[in-house]
C-alpha positions as CSV (number, residue, x, y, z in Angstrom):
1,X,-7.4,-71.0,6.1
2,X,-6.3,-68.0,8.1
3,X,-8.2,-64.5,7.6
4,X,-5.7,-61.9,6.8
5,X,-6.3,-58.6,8.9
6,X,-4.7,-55.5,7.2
7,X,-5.6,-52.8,5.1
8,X,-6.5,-53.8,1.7
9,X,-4.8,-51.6,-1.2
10,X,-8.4,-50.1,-2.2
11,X,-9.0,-48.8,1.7
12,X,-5.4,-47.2,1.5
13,X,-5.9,-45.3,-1.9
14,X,-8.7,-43.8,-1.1
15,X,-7.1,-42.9,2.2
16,X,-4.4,-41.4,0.5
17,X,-7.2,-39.8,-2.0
18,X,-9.1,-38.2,0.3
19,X,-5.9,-36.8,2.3
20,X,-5.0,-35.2,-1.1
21,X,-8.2,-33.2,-1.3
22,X,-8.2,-32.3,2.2
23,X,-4.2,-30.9,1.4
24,X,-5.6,-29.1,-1.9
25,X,-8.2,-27.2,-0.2
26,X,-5.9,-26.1,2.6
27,X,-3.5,-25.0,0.2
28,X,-5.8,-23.3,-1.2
29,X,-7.3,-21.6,1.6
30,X,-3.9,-20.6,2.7
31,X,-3.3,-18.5,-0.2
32,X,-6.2,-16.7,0.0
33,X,-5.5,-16.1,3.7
34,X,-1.8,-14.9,2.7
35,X,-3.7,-13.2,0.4
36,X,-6.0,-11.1,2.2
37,X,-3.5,-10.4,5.5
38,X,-1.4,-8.6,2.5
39,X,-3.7,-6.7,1.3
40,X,-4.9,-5.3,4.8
41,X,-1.3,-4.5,5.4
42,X,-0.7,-2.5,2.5
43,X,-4.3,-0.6,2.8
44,X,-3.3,-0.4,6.3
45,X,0.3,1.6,5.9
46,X,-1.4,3.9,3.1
47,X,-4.4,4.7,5.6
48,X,-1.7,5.2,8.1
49,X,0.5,7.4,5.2
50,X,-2.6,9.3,4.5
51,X,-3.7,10.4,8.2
52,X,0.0,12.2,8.2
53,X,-0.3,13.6,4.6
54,X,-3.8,15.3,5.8
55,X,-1.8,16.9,8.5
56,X,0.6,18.5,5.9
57,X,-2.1,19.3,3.1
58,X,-4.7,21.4,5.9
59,X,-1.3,23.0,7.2
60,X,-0.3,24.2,3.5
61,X,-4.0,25.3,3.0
62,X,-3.9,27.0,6.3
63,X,-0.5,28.8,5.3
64,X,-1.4,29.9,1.8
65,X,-4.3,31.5,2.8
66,X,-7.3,32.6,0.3
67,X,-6.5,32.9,-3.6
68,X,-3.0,32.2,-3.3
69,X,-0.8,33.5,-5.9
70,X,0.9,30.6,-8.4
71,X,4.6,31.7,-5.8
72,X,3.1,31.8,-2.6
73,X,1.5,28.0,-3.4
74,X,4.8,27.2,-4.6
75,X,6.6,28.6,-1.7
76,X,4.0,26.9,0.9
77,X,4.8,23.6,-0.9
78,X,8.4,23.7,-0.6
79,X,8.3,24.7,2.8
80,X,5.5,22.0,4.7
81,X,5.9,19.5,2.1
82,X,9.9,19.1,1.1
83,X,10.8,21.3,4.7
84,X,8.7,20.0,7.4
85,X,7.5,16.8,6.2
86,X,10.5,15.7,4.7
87,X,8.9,14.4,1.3
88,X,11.1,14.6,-1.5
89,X,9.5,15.5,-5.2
90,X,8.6,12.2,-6.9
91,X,9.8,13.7,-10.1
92,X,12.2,10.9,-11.6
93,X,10.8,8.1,-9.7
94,X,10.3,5.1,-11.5
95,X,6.4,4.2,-11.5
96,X,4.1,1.2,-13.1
97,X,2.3,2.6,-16.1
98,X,-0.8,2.7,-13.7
99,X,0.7,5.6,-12.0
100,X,1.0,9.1,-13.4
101,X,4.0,11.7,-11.5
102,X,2.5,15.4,-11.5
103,X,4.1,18.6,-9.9
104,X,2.3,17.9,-6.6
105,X,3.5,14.4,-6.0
106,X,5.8,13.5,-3.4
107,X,7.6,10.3,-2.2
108,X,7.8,9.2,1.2
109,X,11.3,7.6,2.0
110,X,12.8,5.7,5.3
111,X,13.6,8.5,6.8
112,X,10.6,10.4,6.1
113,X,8.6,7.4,7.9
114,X,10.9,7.6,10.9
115,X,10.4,11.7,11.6
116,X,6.6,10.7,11.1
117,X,6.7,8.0,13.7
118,X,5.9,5.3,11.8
119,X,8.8,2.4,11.7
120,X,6.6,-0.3,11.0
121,X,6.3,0.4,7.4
122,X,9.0,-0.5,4.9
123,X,10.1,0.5,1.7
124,X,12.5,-0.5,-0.9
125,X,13.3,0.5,-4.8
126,X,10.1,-1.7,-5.5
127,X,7.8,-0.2,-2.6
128,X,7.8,3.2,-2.6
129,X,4.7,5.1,-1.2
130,X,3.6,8.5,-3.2
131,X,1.6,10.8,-2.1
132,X,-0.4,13.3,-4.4
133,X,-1.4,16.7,-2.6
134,X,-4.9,18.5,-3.9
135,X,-4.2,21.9,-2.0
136,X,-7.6,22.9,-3.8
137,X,-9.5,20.4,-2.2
138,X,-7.3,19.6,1.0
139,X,-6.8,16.1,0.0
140,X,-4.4,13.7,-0.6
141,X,-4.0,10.5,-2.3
142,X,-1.7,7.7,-1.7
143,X,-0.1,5.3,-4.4
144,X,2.0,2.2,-3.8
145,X,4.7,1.5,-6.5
146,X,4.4,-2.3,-5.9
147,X,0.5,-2.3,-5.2
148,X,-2.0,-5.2,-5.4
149,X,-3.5,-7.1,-8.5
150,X,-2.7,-4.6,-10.6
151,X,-4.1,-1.4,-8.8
152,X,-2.0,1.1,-6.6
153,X,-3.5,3.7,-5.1
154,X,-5.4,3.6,-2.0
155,X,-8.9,4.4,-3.8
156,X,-8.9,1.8,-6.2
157,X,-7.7,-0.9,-3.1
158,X,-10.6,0.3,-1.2
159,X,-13.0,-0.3,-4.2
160,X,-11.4,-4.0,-4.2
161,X,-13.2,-5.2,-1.3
């Protein structure tokens, strides 16, 4: 009798088994990868949102001067923030409950992006970048509407890591 040479039907399931796993983990791996390169981008335009935002914040501080009056603050604001930085009052922007509009938020649209030189980042209805001026402490923070596992503004993506 002739030997038969082929692959048995045991050899080719576990063949077929092990390419399953190997598919699995690289799906897997994928998705964190995807993962990750997102949430460098979206860290990476708020650091990039922030550098400009300090520019306008020390330029108000600079312009209001020491114990500014409640107008003069108000004045300062209009003028850097809604006049040179072309920031329009976030008042009536539609946030996640994770983000709370005050008097000294601003958002940051396309066009404001452009005048700042950066064309890279994108925003839509669901992406919107705020940005929250402390003239007290010269600071700024910067919130995402659309954010990242449930957190949106650039001190609680930094903790992430």
């Amino acid at each position: 009798m002739k030997k038969n040479k082929g692959v048995t039907l045991i050899s080719l399931m576990i063949t077929v088994i092990v390419l399953l796993i190997i598919a699995g983990i690289t799906v897997y791996t994928g998705k964190d990868v995807l993962k990750k390169a997102q949430l460098e981008e979206l860290r990476t335009n708020m650091l990039m949102v922030q550098a400009k935002a300090k520019e306008y914040v020390e330029l108000a501080n600079f312009k209001m001067g020491i114990n500014p009056t409640a107008e003069k603050k108000a004045q300062v604001r209009q003028e850097i923030y809604e006049g040179e930085a072309k920031l329009q009052k976030a008042t009536g922007t539609s946030v996640p409950t994770g983000i709370t509009i005050t008097d000294n938020m601003y958002k940051v649209t396309e066009e404001t992006l452009k005048e700042w030189g950066l064309t890279k980042i994108q925003t839509s209805t669901k992406d919107t970048y705020l940005i929250n001026f402390d003239d007290t402490n010269a600071t700024v923070e910067i919130y995402n509407t659309k954010g990242i596992n449930g957190k949106y503004s650039l001190t609680e993506i930094d903790a992430m890591e």
